[in-house]
RODO-2510 file (C-alpha; in nm, 4 decimals, decimal comma):
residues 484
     n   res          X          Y          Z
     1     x     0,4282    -5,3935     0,0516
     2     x     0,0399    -5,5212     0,1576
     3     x     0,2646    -5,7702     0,4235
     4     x     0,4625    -5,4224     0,5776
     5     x     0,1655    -5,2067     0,5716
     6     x     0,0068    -5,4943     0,7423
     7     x     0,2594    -5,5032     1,0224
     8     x     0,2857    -5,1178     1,0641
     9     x    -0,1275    -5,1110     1,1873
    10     x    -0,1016    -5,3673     1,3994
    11     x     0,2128    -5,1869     1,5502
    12     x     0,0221    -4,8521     1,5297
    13     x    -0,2590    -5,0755     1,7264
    14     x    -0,0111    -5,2216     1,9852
    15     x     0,1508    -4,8509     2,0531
    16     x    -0,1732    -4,6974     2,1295
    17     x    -0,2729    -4,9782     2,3589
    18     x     0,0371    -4,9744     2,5214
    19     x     0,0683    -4,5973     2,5816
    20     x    -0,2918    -4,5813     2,6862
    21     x    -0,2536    -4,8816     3,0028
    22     x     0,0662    -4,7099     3,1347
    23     x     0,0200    -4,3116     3,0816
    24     x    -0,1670    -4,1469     3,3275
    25     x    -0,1146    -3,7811     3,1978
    26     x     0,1396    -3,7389     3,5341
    27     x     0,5053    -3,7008     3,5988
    28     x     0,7323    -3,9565     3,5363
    29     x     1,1187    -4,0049     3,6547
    30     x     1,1667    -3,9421     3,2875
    31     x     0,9106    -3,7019     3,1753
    32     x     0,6472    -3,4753     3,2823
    33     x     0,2779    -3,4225     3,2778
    34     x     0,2868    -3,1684     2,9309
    35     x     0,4576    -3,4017     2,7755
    36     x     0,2308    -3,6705     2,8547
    37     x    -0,0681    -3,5271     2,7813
    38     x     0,0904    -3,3625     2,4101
    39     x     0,1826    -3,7141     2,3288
    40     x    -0,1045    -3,8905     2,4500
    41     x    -0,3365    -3,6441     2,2698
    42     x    -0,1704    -3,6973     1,9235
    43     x    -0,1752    -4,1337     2,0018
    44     x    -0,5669    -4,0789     2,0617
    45     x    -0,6425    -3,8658     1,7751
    46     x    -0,4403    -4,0711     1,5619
    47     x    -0,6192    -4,3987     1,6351
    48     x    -0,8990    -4,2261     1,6320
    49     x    -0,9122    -4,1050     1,2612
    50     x    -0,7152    -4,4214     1,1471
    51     x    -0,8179    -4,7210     1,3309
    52     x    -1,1572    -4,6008     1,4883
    53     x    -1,3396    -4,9371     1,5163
    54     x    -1,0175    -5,1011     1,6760
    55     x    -0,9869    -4,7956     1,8761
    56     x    -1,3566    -4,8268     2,0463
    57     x    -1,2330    -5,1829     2,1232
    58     x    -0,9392    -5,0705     2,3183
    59     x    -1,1551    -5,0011     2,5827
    60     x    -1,1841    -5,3630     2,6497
    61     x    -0,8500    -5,4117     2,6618
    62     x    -0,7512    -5,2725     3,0276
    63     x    -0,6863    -4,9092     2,9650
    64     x    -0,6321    -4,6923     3,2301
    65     x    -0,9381    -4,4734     3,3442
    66     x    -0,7949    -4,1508     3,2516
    67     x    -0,7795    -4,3095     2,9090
    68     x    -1,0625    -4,4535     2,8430
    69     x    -1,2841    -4,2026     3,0001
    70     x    -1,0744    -3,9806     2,6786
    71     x    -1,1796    -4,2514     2,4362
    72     x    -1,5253    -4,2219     2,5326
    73     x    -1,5131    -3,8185     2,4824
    74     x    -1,3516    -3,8454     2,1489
    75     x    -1,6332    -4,1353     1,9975
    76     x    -1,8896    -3,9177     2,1457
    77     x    -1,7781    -3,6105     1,9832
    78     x    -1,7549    -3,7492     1,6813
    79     x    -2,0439    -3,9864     1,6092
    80     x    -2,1560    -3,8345     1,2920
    81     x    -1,8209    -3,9505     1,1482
    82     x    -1,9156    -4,3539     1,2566
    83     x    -2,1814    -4,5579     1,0465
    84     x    -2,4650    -4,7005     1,1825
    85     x    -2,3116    -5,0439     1,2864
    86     x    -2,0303    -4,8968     1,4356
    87     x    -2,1686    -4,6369     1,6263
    88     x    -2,4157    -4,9525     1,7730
    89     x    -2,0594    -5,1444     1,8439
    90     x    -1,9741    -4,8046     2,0336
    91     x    -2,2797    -4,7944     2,2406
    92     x    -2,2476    -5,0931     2,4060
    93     x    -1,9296    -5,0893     2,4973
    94     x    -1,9272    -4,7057     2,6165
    95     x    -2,2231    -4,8311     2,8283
    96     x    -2,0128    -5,1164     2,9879
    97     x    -1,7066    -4,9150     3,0398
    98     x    -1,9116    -4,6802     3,2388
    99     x    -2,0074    -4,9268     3,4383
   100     x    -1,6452    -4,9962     3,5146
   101     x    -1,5291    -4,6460     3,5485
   102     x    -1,5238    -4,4735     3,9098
   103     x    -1,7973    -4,3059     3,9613
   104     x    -1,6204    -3,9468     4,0259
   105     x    -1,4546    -4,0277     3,6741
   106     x    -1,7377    -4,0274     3,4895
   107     x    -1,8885    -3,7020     3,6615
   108     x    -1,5951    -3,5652     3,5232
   109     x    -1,6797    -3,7200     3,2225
   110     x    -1,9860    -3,5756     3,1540
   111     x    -1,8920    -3,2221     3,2468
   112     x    -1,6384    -3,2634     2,9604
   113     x    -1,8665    -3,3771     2,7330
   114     x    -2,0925    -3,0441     2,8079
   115     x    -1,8361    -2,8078     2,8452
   116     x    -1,7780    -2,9354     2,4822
   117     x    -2,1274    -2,8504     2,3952
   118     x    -2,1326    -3,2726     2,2905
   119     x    -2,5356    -3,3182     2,3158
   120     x    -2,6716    -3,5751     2,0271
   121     x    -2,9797    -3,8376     2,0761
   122     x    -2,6769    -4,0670     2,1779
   123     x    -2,5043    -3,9114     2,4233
   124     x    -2,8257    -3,8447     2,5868
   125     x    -2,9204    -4,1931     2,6111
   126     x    -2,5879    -4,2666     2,7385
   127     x    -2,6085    -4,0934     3,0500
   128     x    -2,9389    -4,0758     3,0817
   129     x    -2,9218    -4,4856     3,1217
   130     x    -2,6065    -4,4615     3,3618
   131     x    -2,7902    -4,2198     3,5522
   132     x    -3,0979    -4,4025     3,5628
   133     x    -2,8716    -4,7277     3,6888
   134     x    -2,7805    -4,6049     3,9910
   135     x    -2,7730    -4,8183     4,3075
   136     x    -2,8152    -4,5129     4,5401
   137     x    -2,8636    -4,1449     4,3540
   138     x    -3,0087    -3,9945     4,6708
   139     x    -2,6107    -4,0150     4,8147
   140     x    -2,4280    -3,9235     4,4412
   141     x    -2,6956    -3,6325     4,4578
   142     x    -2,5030    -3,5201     4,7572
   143     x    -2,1466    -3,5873     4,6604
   144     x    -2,1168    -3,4588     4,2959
   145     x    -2,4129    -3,1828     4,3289
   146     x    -2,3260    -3,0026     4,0989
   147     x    -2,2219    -3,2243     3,8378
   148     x    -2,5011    -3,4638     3,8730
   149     x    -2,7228    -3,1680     3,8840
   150     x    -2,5320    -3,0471     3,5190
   151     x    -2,5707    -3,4193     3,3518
   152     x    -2,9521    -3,4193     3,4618
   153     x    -3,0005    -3,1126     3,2706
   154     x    -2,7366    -3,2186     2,9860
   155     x    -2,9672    -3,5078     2,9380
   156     x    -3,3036    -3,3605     2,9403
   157     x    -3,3672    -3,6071     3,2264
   158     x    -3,6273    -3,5629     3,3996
   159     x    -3,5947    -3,5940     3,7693
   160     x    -3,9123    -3,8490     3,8375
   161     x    -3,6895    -4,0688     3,5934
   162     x    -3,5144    -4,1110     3,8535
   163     x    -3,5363    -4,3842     4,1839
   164     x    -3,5245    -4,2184     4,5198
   165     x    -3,7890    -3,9723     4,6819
   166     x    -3,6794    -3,6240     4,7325
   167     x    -3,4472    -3,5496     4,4785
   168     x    -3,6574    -3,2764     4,2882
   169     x    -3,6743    -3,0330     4,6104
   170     x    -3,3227    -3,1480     4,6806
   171     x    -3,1832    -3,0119     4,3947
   172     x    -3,3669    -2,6856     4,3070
   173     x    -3,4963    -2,6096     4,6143
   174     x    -3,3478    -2,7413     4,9321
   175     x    -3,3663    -2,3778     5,0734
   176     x    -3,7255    -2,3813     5,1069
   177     x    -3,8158    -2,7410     5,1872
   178     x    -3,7760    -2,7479     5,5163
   179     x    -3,6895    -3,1096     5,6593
   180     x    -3,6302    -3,3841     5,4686
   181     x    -3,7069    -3,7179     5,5370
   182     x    -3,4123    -3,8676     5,3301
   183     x    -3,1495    -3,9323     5,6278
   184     x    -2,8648    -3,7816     5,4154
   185     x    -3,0379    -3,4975     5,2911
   186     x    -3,1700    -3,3735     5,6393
   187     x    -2,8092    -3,4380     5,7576
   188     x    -2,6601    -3,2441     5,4798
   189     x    -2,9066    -2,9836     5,5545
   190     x    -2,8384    -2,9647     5,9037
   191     x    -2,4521    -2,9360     5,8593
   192     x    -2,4842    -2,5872     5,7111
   193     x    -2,5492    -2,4926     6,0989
   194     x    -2,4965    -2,7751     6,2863
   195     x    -2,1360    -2,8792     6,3058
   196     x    -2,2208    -3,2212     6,5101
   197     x    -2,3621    -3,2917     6,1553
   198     x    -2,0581    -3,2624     5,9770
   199     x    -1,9496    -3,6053     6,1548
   200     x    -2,2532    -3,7887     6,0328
   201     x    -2,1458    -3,7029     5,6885
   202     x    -1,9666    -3,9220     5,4217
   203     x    -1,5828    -3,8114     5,4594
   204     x    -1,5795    -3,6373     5,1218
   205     x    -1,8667    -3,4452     5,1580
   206     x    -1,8007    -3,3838     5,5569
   207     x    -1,4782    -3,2315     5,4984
   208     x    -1,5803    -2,9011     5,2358
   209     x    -1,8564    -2,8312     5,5695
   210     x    -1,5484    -2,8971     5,8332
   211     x    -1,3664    -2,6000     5,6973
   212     x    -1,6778    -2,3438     5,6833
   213     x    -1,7243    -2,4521     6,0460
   214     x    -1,3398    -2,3980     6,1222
   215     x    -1,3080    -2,7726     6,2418
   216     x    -0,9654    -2,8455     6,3324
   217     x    -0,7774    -3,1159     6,1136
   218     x    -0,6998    -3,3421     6,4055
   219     x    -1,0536    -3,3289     6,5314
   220     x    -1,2135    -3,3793     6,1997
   221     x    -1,0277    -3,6609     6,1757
   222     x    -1,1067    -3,8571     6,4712
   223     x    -1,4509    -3,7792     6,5014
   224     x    -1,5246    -3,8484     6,0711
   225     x    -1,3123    -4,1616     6,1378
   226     x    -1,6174    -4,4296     6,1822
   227     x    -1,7485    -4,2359     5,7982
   228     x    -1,4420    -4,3791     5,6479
   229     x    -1,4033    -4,6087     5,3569
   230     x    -1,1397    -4,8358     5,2750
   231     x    -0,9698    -4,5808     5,0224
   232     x    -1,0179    -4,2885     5,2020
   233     x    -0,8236    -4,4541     5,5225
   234     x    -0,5311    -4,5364     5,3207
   235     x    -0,5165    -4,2063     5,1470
   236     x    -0,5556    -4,0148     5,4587
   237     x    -0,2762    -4,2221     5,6968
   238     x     0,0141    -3,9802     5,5433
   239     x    -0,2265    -3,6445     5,6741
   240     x    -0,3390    -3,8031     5,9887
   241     x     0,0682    -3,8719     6,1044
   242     x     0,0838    -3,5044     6,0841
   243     x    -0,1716    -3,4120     6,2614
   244     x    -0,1755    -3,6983     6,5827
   245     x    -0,4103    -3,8907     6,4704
   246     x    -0,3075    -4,1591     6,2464
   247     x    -0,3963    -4,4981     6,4797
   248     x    -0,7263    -4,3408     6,4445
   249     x    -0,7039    -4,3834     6,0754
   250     x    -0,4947    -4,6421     5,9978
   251     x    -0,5617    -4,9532     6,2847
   252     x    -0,8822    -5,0001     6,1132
   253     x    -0,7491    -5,0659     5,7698
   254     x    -0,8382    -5,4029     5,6157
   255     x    -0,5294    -5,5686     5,4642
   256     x    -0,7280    -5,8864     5,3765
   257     x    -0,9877    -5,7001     5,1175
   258     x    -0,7424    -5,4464     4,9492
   259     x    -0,6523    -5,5081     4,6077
   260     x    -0,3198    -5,6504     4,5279
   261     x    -0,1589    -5,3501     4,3689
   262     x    -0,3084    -5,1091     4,6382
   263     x    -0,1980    -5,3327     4,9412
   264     x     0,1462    -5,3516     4,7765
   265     x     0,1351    -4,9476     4,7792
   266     x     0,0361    -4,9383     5,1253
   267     x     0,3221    -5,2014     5,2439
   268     x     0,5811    -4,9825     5,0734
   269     x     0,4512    -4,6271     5,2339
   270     x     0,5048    -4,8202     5,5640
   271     x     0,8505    -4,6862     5,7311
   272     x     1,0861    -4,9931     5,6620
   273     x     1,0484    -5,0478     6,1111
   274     x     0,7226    -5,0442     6,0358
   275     x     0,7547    -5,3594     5,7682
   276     x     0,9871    -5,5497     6,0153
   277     x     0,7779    -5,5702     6,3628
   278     x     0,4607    -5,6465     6,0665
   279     x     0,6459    -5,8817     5,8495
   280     x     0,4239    -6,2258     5,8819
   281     x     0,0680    -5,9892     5,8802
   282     x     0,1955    -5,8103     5,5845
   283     x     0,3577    -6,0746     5,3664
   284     x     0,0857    -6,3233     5,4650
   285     x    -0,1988    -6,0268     5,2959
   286     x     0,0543    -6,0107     4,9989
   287     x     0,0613    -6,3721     4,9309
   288     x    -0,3543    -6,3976     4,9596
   289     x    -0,4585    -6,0700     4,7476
   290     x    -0,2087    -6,2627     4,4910
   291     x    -0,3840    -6,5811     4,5516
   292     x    -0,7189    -6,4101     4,4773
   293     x    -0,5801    -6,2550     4,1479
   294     x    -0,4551    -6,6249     4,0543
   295     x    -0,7065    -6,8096     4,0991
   296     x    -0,7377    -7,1820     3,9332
   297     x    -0,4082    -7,0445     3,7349
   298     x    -0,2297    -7,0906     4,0784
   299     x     0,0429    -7,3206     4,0010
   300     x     0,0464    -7,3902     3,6038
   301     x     0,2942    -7,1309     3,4570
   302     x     0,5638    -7,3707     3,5210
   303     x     0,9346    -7,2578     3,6113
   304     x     0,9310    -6,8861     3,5956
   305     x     1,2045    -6,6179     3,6723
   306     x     1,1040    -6,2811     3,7064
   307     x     1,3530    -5,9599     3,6663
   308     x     1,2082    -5,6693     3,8907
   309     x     1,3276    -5,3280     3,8566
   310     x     1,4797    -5,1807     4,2432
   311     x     1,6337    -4,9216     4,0522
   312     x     1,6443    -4,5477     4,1399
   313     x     1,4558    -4,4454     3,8506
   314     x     1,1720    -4,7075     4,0311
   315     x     1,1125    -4,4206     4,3090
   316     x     0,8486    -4,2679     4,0389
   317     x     0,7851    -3,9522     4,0460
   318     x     0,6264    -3,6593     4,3406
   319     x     0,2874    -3,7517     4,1551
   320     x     0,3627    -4,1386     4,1065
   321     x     0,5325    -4,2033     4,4049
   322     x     0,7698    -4,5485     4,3765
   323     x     0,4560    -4,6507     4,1384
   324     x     0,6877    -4,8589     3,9178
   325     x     0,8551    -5,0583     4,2251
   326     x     0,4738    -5,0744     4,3777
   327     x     0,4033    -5,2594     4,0289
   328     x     0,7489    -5,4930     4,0673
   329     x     0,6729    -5,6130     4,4086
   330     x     0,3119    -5,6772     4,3475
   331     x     0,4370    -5,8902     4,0395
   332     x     0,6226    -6,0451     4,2674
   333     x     0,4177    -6,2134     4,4591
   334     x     0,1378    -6,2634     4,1902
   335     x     0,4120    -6,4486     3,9796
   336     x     0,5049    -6,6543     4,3070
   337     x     0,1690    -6,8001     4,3229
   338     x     0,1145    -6,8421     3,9692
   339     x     0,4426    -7,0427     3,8621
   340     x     0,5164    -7,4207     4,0221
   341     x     0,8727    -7,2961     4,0383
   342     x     0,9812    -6,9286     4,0936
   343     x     1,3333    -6,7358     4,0882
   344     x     1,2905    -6,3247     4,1351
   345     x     1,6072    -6,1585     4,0763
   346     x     1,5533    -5,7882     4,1577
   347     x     1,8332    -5,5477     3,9944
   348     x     1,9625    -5,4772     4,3761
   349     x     2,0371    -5,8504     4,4506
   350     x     1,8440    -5,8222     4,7503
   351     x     1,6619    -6,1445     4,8292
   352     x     1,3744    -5,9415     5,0490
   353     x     1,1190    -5,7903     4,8867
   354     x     0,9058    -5,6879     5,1702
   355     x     1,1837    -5,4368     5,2379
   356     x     1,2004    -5,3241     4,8814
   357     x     1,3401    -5,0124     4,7884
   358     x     1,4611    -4,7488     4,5257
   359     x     1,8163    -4,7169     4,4482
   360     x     2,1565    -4,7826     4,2370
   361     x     2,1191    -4,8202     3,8800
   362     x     1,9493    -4,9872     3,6393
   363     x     2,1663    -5,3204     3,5198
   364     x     1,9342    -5,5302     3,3467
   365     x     2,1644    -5,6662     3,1240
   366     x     2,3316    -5,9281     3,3900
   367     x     2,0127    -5,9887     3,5473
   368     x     1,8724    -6,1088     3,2259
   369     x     2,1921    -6,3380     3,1706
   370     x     2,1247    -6,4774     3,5773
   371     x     1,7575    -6,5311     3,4413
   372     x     1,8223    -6,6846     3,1548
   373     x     2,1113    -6,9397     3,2941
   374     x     1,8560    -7,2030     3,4440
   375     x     1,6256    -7,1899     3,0830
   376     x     1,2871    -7,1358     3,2572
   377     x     1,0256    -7,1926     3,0594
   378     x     0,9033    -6,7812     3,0885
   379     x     1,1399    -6,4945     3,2227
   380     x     0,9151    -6,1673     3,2956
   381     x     1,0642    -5,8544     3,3252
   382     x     0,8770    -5,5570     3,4994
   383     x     1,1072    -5,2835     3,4324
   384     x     1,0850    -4,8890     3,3161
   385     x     1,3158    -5,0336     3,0484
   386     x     1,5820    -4,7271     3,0903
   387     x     1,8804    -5,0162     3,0884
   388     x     2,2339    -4,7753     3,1410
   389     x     2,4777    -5,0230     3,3773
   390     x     2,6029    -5,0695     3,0872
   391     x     2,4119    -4,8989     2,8274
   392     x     2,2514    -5,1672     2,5555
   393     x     2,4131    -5,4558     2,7528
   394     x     1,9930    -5,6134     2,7987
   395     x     1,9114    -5,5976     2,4361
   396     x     2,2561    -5,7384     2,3520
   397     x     2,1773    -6,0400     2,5855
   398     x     1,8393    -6,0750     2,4541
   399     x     1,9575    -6,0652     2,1008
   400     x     2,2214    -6,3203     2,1576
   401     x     1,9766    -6,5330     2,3155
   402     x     1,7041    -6,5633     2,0504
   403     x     1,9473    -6,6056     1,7764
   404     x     2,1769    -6,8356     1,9065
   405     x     2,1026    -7,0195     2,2468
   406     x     1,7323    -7,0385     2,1994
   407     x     1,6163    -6,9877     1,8499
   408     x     1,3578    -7,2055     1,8657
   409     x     1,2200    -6,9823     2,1611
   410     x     1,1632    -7,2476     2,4225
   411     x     1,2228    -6,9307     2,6897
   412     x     0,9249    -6,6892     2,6241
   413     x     1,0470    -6,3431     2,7391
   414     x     0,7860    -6,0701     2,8205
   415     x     0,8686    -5,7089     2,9176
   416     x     0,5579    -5,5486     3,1331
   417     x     0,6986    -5,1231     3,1464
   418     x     0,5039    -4,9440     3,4035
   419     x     0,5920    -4,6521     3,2775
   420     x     0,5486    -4,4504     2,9579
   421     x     0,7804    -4,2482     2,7769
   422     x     0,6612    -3,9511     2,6470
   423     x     0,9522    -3,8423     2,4352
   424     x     0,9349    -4,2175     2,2363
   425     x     0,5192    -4,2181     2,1961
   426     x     0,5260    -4,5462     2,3646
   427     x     0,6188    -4,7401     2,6670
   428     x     1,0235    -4,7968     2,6358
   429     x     1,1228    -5,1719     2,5077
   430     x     1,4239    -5,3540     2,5582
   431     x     1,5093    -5,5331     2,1878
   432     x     1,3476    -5,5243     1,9518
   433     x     1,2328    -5,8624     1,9286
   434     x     1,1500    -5,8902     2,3133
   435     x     0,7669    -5,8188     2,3631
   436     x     0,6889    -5,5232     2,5419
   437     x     0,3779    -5,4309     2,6948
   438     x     0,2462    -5,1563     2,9318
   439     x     0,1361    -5,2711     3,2939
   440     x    -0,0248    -5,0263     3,5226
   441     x    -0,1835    -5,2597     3,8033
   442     x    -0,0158    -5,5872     3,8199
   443     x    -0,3450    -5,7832     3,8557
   444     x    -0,3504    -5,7287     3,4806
   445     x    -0,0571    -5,8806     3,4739
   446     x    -0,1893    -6,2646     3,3417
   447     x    -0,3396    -6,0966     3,0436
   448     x    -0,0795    -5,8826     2,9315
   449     x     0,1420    -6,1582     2,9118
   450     x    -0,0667    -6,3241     2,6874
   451     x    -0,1060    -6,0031     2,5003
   452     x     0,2232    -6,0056     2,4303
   453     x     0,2795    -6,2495     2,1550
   454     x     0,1864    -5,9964     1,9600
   455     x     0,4242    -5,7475     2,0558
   456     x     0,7172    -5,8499     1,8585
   457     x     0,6620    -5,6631     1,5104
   458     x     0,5925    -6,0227     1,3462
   459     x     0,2287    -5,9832     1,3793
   460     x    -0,0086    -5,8596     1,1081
   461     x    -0,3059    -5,6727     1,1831
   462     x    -0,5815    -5,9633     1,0942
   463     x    -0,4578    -6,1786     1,3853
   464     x    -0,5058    -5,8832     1,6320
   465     x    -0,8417    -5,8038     1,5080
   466     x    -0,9311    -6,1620     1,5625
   467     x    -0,8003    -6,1191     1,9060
   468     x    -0,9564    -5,8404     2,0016
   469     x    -1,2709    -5,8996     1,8545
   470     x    -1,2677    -6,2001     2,0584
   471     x    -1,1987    -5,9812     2,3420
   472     x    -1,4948    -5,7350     2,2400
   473     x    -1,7603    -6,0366     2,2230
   474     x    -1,6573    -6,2156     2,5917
   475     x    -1,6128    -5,8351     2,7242
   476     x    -2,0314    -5,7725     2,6450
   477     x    -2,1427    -6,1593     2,6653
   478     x    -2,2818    -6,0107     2,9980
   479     x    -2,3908    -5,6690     2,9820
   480     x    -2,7065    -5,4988     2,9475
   481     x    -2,7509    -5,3955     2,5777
   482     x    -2,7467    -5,0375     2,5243
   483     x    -3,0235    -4,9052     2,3430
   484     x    -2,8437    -4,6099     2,2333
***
């Protein structure tokens, strides 16, 4: 009974960290936002009440933002219910995932936490030490006023606390202070009546003044063009097209600095023309962000084949557009520099990835049988797991497999799902003695195959303590301590 109880946590464990990497509270092909967000509130309060020291430590453990940012709320809001050495645990490692968070998340963040009226000494410290940290508040001042004007006051912080000159007649009195000599502030002050100001403006906070000074879209966007960041130019290609402007936008995109996962979202946005006349500049930015993410792994995974999902279901969702094919072709090319012999099979049979696309079903079963006839020494399969071409046929392989062609499990199999099933709590497997973990950018992808020895329902809860633990201590080896 002690061994099964045993096994169930460390399931319970492995569900929640699952669920919490892939769901992003958004549609799915499968499922919708409610859903999501009913299921992935009962996972977290669960944990929560149940596992709540191994549930702080998730957050080292590549959750998604939306989720941790959740975690942080719930051990905030609940800190009398912690003792004194785990609520120090909690501390530090709320402080470091902050640090990791995007800024704009963690404004949000701490308007939760005072919208829930969450105040105590160490909440306080919390942001007051974020806030404190800072590289440039002056420009966060501007872009989240009012929220970084609400967690000032939420943390009795006082505004001298702070670095930067300015700030005090910025916030509570910019009316009556005439001209500042902070260059963003005097811009920002001009722009309420100067619309050449607007342009001088950070894109985010440029665009709220464009519309008071009925700016046209194709103008604002080829004047605020040289404002631009990295992001902002990929997110704003789709809006410039309609409105003439994109070459403004989107020749001065930098392939060679944009994340793996991102670039292989951008590549598959591109019209499939597009991909063709751009084929050595694209594939040649594929193969180095994957180099990057490999590093001195490059080479030593040995013979690996690799089952990617081109399935329909792959096209996402109108919230997650083709997120889960975005995730397969980045694997792609990740795995492709990290094994010293590689064989992708996607479910289409197409031998092109670069032209990847959505469509036909989802036949895992006799793309698992192609993988598995050369005996590689690790078959990965990204995959939403929804196997119907025929129904059951990829747990029957996998079953047949392990028992009888390779019971002494010279093949390791992982299953990375991309996507999370709302209706099933978790992130949909294939067998059940296949490993199954959630992905959501494939530069995590290393680690979660590691992870997933202990995905198979054999493990008991002490080894994945040790595990994580070990995770917890290398996660803050190099972080500030956190004196809340």
């Amino acid at each position: 009974m002690e061994l099964l109880a045993d096994r169930a946590a460390a399931e319970d464990v492995l569900l929640f960290v699952n669920a919490a990497i892939a769901a992003t509270g958004q549609r799915e092909f499968h499922s919708d936002g409610d859903a999501q967000q009913w299921s992935m509130e009962f996972l977290h309060e669960y944990m929560l009440v149940n596992y709540r020291d191994l549930y702080a430590a998730t957050l080292t453990l590549g959750v998604n933002d939306r989720n941790a940012a959740a975690i942080i709320l719930r051990l905030l809001q609940t800190g009398r219910d912690a003792s004194p050495a785990q609520r120090h645990v909690e501390g530090r490692l709320i402080a470091k995932a902050l640090t990791e968070l995007p800024t704009h998340r963690v404004y949000h963040l701490f308007t939760a936490l005072r919208k829930a009226r969450v105040n105590n000494r160490r909440t306080r410290a919390i942001i007051r030490e974020w806030l404190v940290a800072r590289p440039d508040p002056a420009f966060e001042a501007v872009k989240y006023r009012s929220a970084f004007l609400s967690a000032v006051r939420h943390a009795h912080l006082k505004i001298e606390d702070l670095p930067g000159e300015e700030l005090d007649a910025f916030l509570f009195g910019w009316h009556s202070a005439g001209r500042f000599a902070t260059p963003l502030f005097e811009t920002w002050r001009r722009a309420h009546f100067d619309r050449r100001a607007v342009f001088e403006l950070p894109y985010t906070i440029a665009e709220g003044f464009a519309a008071g000074h009925r700016i046209t879209r194709a103008e604002f966007l080829e004047k605020i063009a040289p404002q631009l960041t990295r992001n902002e130019r990929l997110r704003l290609q789709r809006s410039a097209a309609w409105t003439g402007a994109l070459g403004v936008v989107a020749d001065a995109v930098d392939l060679s600095r944009m994340p793996l996962t991102r670039l292989a979202a951008y590549v598959l946005a591109l019209p499939v023309e597009e991909r063709e006349q751009r084929r050595l500049e694209l594939t040649d930015a594929l193969r180095a962000a994957a180099l990057r993410v490999a590093g001195l792994r490059a080479g030593t995974w040995g013979r690996v084949a690799a089952v990617l999902d081109d399935s329909y279901s792959a096209s996402g969702s109108s919230e997650k557009r083709r997120r889960p094919l975005v995730v397969a072709l980045a694997a792609h090319f990740l795995l492709r520099e990290l094994a010293s012999d590689y064989r992708p099979l996607w479910l289409s049979g197409d031998e092109d990835p670069l032209m990847a696309r959505a469509r036909g079903v989802t036949a895992l079963g006799e793309r698992l049988l192609d993988g598995l006839e050369t005996r590689p020494d690790l078959l990965v399969v990204v995959s939403d797991g929804w196997d119907n071409a025929p129904v059951g046929m990829a747990a029957a392989v996998l079953r047949v497999w392990g028992e009888r062609l390779d019971p002494e499990g010279k093949t390791a199999v992982a299953h990375l799902n991309p996507v999370f099933d709302a209706a099933g709590l978790q992130v949909r497997r294939l067998a059940p003695t296949t490993p199954t973990v959630g992905i959501r950018d494939a530069e995590d992808l290393p680690e979660l195959v590691a992870f997933a020895r202990f995905a198979t329902g054999r493990t008991g809860i002490a080894e994945l303590r040790a595990h994580i633990d070990s995770r917890v201590e290398h996660w803050l080896s190099e972080e500030t301590p956190c004196t809340a």
